[in-house]
KOLGU-4560 file (N, C-alpha, C; in nm, 3 decimals, padded with zeros to 5 digits):
<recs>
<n_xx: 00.086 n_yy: -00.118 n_zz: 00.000 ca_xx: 00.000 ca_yy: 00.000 ca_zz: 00.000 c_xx: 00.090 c_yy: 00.124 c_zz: 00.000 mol: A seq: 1 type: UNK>
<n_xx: 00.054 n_yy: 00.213 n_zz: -00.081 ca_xx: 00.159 ca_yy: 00.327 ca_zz: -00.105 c_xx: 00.128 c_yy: 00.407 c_zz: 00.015 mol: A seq: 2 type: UNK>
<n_xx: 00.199 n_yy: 00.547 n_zz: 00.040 ca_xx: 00.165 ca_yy: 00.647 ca_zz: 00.195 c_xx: 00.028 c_yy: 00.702 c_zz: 00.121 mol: A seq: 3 type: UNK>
<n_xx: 00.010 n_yy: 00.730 n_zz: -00.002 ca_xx: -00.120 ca_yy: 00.807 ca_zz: 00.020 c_xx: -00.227 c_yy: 00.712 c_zz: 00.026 mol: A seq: 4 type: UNK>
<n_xx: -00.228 n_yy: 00.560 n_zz: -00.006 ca_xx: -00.364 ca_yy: 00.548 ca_zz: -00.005 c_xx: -00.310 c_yy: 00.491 c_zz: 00.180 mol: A seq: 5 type: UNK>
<n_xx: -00.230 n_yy: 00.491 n_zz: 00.233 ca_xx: -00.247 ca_yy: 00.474 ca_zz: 00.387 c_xx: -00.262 c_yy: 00.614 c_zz: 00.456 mol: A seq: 6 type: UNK>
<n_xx: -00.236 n_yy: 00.705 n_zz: 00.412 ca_xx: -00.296 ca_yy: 00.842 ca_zz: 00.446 c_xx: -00.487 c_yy: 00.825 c_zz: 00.420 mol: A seq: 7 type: UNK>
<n_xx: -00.521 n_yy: 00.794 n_zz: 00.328 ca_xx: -00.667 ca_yy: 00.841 ca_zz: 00.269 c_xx: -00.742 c_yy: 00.733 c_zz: 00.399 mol: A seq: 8 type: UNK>
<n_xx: -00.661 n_yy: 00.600 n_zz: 00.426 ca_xx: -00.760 ca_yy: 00.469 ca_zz: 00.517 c_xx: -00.717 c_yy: 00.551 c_zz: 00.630 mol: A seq: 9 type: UNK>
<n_xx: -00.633 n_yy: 00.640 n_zz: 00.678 ca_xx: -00.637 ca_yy: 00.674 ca_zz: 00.814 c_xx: -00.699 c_yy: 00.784 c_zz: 00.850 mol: A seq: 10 type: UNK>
<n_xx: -00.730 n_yy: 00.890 n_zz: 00.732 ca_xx: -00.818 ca_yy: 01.004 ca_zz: 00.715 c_xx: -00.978 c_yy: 00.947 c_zz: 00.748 mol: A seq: 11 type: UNK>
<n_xx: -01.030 n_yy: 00.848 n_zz: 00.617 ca_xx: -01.087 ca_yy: 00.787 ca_zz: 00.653 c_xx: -01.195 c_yy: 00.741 c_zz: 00.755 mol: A seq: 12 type: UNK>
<n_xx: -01.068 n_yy: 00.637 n_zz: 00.848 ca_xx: -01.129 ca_yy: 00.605 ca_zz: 01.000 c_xx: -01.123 c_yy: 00.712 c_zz: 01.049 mol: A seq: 13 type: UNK>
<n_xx: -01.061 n_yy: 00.830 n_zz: 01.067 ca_xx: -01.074 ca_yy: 00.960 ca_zz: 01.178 c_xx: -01.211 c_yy: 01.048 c_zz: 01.129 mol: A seq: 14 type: UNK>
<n_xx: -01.261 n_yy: 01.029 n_zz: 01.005 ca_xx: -01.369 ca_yy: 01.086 ca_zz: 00.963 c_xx: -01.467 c_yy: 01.017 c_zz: 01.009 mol: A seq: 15 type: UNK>
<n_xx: -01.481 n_yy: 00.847 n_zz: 01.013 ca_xx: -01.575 ca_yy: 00.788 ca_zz: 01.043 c_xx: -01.592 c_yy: 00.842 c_zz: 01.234 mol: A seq: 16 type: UNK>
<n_xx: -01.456 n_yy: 00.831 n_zz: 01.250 ca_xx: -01.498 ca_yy: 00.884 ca_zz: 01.450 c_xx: -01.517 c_yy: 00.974 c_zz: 01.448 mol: A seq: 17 type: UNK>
<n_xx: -01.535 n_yy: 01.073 n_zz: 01.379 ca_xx: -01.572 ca_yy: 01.211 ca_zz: 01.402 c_xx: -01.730 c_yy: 01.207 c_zz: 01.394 mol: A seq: 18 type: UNK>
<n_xx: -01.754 n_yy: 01.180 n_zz: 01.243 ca_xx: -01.918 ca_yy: 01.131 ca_zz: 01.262 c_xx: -01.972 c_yy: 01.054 c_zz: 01.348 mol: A seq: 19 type: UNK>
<n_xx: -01.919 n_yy: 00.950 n_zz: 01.406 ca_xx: -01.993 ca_yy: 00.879 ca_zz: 01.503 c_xx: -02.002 c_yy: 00.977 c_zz: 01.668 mol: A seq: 20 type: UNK>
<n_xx: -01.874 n_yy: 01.058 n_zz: 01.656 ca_xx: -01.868 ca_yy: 01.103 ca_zz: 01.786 c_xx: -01.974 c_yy: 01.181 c_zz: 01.834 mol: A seq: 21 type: UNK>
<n_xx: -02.042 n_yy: 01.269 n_zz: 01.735 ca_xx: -02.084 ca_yy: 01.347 ca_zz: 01.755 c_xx: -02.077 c_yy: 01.513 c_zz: 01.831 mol: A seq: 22 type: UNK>
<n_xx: -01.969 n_yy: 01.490 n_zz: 01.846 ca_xx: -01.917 ca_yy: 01.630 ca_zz: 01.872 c_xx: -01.881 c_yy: 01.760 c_zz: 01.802 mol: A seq: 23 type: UNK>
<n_xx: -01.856 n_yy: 01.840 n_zz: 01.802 ca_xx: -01.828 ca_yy: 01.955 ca_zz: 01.723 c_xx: -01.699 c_yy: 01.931 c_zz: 01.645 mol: A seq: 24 type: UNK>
<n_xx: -01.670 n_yy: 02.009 n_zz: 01.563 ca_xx: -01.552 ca_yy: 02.007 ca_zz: 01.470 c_xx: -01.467 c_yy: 02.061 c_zz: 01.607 mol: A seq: 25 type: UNK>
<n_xx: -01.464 n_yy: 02.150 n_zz: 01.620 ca_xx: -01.369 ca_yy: 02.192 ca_zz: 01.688 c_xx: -01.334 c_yy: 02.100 c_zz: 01.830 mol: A seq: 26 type: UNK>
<n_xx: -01.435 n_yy: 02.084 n_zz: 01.937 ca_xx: -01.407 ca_yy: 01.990 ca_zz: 02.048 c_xx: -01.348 c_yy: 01.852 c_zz: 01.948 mol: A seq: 27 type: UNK>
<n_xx: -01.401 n_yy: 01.824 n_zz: 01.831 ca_xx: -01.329 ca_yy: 01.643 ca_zz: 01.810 c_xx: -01.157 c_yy: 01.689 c_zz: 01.749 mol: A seq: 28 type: UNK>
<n_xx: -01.139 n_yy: 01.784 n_zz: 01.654 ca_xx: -01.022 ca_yy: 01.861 ca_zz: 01.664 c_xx: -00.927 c_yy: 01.833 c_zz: 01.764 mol: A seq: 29 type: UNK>
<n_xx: -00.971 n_yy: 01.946 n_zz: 01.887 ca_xx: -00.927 ca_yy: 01.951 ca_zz: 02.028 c_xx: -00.850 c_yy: 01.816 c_zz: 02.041 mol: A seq: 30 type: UNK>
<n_xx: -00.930 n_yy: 01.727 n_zz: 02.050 ca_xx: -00.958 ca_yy: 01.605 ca_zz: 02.122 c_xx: -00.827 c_yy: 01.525 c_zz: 02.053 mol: A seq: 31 type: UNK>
<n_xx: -00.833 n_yy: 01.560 n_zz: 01.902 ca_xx: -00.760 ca_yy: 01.412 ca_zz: 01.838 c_xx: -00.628 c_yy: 01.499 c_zz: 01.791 mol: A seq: 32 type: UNK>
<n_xx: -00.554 n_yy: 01.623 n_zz: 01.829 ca_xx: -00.481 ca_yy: 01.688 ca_zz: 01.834 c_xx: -00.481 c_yy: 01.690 c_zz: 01.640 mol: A seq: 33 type: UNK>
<n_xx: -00.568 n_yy: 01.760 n_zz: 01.618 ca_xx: -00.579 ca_yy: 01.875 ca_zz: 01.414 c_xx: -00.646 c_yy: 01.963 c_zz: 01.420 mol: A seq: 34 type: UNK>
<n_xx: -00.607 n_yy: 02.000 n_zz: 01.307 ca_xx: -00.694 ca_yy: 02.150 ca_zz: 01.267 c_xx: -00.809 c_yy: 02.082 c_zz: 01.218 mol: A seq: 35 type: UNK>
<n_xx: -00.903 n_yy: 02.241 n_zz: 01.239 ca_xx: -01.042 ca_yy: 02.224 ca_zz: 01.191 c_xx: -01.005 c_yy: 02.226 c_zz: 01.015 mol: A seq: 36 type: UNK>
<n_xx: -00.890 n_yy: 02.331 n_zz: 00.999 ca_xx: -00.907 ca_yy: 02.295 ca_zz: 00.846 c_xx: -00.834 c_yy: 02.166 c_zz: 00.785 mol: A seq: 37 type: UNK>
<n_xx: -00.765 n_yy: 02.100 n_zz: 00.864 ca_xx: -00.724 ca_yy: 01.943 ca_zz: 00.808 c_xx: -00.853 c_yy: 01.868 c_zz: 00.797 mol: A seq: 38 type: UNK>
<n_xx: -00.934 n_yy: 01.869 n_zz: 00.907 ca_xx: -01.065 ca_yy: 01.784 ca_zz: 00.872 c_xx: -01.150 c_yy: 01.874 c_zz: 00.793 mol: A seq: 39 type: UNK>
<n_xx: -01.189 n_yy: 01.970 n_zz: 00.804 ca_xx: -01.266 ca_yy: 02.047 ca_zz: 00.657 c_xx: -01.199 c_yy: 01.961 c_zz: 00.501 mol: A seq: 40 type: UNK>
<n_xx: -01.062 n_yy: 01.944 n_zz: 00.495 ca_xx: -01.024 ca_yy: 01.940 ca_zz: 00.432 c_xx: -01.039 c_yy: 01.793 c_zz: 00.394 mol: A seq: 41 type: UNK>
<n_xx: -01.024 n_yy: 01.699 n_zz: 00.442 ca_xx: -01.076 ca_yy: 01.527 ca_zz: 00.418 c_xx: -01.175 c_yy: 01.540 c_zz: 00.423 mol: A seq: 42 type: UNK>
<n_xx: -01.297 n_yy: 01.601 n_zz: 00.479 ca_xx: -01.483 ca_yy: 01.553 ca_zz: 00.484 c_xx: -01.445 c_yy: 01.621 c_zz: 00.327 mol: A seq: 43 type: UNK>
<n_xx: -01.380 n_yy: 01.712 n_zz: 00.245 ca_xx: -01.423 ca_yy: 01.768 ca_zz: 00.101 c_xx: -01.381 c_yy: 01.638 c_zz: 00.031 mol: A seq: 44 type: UNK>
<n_xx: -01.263 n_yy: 01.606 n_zz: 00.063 ca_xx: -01.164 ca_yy: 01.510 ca_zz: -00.053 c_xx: -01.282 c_yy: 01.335 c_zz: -00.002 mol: A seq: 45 type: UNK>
<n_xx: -01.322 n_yy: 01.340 n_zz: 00.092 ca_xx: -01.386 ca_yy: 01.207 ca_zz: 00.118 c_xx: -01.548 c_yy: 01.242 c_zz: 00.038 mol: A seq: 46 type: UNK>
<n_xx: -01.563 n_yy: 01.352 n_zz: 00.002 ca_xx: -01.702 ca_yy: 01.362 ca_zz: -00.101 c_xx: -01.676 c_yy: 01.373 c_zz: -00.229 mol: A seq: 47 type: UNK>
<n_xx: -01.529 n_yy: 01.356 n_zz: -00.240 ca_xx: -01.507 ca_yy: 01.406 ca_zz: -00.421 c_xx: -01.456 c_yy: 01.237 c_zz: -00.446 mol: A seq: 48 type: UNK>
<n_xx: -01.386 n_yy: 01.198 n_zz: -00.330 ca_xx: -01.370 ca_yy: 01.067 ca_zz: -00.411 c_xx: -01.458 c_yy: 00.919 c_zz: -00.442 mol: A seq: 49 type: UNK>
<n_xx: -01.410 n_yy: 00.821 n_zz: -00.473 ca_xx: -01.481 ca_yy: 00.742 ca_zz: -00.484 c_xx: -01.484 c_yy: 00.631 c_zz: -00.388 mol: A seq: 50 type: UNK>
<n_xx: -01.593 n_yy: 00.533 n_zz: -00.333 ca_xx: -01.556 ca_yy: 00.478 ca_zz: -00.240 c_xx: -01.465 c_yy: 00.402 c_zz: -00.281 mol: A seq: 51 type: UNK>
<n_xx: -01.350 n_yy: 00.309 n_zz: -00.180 ca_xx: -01.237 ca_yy: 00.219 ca_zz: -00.183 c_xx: -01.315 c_yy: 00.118 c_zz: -00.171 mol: A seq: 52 type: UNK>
<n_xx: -01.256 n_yy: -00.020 n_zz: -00.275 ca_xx: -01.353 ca_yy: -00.108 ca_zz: -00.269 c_xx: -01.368 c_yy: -00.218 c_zz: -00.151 mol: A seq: 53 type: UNK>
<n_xx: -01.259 n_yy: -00.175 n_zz: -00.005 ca_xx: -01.247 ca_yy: -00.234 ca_zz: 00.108 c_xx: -01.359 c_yy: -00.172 c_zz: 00.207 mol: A seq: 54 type: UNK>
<n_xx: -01.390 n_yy: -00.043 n_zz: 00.134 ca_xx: -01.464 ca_yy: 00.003 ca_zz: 00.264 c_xx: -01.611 c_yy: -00.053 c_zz: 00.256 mol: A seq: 55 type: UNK>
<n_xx: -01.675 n_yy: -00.067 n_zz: 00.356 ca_xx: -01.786 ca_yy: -00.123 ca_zz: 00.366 c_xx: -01.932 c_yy: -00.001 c_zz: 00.267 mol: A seq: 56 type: UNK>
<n_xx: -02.046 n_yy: -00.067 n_zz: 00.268 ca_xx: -02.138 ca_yy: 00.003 ca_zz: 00.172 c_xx: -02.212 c_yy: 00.108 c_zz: 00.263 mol: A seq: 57 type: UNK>
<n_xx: -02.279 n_yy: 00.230 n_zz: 00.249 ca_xx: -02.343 ca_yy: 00.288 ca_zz: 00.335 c_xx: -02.460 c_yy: 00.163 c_zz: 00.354 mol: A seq: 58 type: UNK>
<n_xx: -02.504 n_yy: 00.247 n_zz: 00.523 ca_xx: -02.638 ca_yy: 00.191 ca_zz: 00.560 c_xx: -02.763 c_yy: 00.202 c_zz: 00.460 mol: A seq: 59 type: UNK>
<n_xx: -02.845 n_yy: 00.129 n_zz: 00.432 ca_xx: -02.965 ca_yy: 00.188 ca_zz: 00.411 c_xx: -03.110 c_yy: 00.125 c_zz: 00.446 mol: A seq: 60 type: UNK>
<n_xx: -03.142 n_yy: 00.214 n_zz: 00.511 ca_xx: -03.267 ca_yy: 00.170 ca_zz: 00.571 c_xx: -03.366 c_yy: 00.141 c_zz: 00.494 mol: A seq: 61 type: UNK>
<n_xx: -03.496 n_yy: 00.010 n_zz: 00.583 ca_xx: -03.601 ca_yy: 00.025 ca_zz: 00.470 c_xx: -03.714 c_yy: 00.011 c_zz: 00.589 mol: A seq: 62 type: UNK>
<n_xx: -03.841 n_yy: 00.079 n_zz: 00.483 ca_xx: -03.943 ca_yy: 00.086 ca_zz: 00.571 c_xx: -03.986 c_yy: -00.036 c_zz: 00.618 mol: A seq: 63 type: UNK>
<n_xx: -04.046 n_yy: -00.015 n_zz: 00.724 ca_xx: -04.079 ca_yy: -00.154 ca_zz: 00.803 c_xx: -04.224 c_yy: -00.141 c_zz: 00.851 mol: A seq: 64 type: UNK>
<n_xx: -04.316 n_yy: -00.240 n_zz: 00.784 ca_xx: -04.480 ca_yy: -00.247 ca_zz: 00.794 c_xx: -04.502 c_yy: -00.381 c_zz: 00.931 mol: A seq: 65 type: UNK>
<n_xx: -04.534 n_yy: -00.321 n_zz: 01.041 ca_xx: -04.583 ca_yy: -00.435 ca_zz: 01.155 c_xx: -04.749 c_yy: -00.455 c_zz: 01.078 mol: A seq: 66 type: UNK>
<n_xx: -04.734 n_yy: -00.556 n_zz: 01.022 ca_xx: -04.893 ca_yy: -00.647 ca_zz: 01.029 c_xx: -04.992 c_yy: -00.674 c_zz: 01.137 mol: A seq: 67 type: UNK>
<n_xx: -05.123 n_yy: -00.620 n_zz: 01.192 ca_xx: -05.165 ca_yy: -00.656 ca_zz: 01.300 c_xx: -05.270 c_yy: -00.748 c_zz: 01.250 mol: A seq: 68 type: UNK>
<n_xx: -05.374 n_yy: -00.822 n_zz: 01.294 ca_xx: -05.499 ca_yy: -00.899 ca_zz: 01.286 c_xx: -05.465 c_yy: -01.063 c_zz: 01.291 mol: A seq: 69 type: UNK>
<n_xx: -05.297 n_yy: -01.118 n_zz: 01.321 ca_xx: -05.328 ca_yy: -01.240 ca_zz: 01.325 c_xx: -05.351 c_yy: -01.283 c_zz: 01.459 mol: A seq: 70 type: UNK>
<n_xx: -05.434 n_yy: -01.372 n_zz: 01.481 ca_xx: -05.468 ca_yy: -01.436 ca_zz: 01.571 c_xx: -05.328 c_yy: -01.489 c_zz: 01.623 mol: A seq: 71 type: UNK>
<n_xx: -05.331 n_yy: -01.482 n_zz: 01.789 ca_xx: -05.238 ca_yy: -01.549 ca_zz: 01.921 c_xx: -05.247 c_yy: -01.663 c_zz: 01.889 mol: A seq: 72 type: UNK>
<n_xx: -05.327 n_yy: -01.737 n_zz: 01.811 ca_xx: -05.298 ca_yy: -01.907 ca_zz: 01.807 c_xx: -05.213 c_yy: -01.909 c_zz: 01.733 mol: A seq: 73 type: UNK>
<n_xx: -05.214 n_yy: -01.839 n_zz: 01.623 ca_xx: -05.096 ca_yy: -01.854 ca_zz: 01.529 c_xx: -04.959 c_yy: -01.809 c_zz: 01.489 mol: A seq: 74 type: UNK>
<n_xx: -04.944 n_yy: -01.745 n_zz: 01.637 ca_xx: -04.812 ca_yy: -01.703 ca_zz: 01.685 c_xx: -04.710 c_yy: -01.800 c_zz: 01.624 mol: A seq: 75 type: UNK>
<n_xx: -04.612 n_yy: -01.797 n_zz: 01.579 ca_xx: -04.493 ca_yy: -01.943 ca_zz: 01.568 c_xx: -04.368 c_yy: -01.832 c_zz: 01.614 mol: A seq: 76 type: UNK>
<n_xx: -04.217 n_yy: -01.905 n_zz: 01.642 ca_xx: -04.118 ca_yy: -01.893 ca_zz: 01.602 c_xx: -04.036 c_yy: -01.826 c_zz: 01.479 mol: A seq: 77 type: UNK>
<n_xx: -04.166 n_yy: -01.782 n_zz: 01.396 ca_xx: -04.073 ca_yy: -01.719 ca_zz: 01.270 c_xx: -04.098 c_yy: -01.603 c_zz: 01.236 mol: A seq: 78 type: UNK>
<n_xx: -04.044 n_yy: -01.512 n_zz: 01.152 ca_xx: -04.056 ca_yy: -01.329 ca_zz: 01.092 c_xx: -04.041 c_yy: -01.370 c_zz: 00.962 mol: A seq: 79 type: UNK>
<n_xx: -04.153 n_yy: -01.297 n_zz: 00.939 ca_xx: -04.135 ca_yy: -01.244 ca_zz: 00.794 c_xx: -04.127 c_yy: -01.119 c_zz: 00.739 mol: A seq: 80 type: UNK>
<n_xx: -04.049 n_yy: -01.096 n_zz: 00.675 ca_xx: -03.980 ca_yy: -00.988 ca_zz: 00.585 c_xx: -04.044 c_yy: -00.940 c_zz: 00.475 mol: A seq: 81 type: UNK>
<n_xx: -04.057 n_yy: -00.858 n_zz: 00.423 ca_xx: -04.142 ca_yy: -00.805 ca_zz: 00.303 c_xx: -03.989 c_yy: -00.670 c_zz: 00.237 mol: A seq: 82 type: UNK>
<n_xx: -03.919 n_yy: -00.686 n_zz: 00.165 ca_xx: -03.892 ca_yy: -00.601 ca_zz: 00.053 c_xx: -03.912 c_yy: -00.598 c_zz: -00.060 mol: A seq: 83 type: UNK>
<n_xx: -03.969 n_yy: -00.478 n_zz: -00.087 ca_xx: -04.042 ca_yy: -00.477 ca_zz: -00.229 c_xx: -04.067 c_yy: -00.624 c_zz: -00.247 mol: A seq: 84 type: UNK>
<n_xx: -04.150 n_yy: -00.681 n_zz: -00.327 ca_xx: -04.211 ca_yy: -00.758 ca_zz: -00.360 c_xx: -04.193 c_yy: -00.913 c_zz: -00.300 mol: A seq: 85 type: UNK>
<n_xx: -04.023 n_yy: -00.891 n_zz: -00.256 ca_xx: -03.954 ca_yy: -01.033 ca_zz: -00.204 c_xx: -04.017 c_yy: -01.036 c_zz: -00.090 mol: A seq: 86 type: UNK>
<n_xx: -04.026 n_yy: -01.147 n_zz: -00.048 ca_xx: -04.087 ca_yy: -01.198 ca_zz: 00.111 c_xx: -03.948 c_yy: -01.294 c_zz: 00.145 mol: A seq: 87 type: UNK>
<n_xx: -03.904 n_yy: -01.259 n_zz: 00.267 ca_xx: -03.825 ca_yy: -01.346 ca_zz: 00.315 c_xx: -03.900 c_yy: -01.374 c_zz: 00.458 mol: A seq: 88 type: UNK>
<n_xx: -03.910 n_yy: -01.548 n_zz: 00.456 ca_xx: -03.936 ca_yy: -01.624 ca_zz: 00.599 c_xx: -03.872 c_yy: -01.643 c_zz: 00.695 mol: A seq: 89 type: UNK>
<n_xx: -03.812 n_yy: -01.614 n_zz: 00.796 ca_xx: -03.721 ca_yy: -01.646 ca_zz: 00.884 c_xx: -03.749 c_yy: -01.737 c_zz: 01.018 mol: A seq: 90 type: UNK>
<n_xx: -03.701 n_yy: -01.863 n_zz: 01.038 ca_xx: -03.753 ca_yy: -01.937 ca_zz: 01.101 c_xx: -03.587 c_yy: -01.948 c_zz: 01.254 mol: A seq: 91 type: UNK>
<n_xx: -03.637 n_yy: -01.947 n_zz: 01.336 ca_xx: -03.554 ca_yy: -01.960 ca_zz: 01.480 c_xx: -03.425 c_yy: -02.073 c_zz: 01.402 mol: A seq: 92 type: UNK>
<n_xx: -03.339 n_yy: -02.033 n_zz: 01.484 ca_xx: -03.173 ca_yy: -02.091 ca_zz: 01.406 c_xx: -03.122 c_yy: -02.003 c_zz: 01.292 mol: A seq: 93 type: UNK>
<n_xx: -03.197 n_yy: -01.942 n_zz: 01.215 ca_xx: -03.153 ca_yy: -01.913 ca_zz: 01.076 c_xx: -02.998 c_yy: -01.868 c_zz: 01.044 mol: A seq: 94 type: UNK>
<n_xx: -02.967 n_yy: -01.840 n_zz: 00.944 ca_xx: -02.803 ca_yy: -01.776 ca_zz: 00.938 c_xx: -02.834 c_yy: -01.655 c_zz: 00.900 mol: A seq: 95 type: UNK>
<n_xx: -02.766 n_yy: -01.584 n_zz: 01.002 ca_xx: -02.754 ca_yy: -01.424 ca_zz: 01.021 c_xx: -02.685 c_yy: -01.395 c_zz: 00.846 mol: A seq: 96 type: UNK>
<n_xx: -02.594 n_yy: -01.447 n_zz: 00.828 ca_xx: -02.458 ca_yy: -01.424 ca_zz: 00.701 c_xx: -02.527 c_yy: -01.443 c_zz: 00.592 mol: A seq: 97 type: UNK>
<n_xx: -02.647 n_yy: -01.531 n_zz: 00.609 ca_xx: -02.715 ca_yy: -01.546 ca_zz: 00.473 c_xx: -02.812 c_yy: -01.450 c_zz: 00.454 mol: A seq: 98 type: UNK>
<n_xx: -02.878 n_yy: -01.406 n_zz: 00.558 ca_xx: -03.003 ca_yy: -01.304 ca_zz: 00.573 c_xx: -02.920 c_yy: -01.210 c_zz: 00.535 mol: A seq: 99 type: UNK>
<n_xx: -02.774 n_yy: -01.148 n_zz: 00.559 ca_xx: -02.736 ca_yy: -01.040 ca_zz: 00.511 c_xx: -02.664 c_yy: -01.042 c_zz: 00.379 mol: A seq: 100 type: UNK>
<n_xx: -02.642 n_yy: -01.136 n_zz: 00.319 ca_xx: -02.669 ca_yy: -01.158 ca_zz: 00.178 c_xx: -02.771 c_yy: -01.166 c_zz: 00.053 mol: A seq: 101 type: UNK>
<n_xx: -02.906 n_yy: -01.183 n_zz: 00.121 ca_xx: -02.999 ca_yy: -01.199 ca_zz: 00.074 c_xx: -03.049 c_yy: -01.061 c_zz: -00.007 mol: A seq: 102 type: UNK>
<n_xx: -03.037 n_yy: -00.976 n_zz: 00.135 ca_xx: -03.099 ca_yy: -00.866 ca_zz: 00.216 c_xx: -02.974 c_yy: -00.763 c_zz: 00.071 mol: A seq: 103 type: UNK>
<n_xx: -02.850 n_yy: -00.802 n_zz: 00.101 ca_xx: -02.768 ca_yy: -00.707 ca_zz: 00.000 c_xx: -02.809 c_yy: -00.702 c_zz: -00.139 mol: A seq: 104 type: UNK>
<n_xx: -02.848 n_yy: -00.849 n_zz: -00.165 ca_xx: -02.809 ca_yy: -00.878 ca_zz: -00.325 c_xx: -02.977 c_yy: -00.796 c_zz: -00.385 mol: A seq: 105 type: UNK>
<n_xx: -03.106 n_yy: -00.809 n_zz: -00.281 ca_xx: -03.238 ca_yy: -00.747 ca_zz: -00.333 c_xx: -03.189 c_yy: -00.602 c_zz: -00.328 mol: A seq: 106 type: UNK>
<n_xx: -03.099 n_yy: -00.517 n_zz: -00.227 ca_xx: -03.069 ca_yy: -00.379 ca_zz: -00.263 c_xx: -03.002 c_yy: -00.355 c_zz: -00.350 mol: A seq: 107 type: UNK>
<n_xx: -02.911 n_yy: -00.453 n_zz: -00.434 ca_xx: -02.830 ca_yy: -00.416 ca_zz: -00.565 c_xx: -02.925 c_yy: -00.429 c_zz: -00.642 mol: A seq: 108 type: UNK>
<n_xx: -03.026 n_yy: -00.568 n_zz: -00.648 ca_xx: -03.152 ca_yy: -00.514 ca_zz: -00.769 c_xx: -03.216 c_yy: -00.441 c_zz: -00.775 mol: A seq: 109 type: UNK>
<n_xx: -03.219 n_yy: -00.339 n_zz: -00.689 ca_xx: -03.334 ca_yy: -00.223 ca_zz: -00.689 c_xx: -03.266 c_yy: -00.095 c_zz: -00.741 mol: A seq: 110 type: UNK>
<n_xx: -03.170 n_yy: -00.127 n_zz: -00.744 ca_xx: -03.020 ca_yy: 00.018 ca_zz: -00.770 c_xx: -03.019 c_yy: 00.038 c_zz: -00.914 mol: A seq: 111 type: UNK>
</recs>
């Protein structure tokens, strides 16, 4: 890995803690000993570039419809899922790794 793209992954993670921190530019500054204009300056260059294909995908949320009217008898062990048109069943044990594969590959078809 050359210094700049280990500069850009360490810019990067300090951008991601800054957003998560929630603190001000200046107190997270303070805090992680930089200037406000070094980080002004990566949140610009981290919107002009393109993502790295290591970094993970943004979040994206989807609406979520709770169904009411079934009857307590017919309570079971399982969830079902509704995106766009796909229904996914989920029954107790399931694989987490596959549900989030599933779950990825219907948001690339909708893209």
């Amino acid at each position: 890995m050359t210094p700049r793209e280990q500069r850009r992954q360490f810019w990067a993670a300090r951008i991601a803690d800054y957003r998560a921190s929630g603190m001000t530019m200046s107190a997270w500054c303070a805090a992680n000993h930089c200037t406000i204009d070094q980080l002004k300056y990566w949140l610009y260059k981290a919107k002009k570039l393109p993502p790295s294909p290591s970094s993970p995908s943004p979040t994206r949320w989807v609406p979520l419809t709770v169904a009411d009217g079934h009857p307590k008898s017919d309570v079971s062990s399982s969830l079902v899922i509704y995106i766009g048109k796909a229904r996914i069943e989920l029954q107790a044990g399931f694989d987490p790794g596959l549900l989030r594969e599933v779950v990825r590959a219907l948001g690339e078809a909708s893209c």
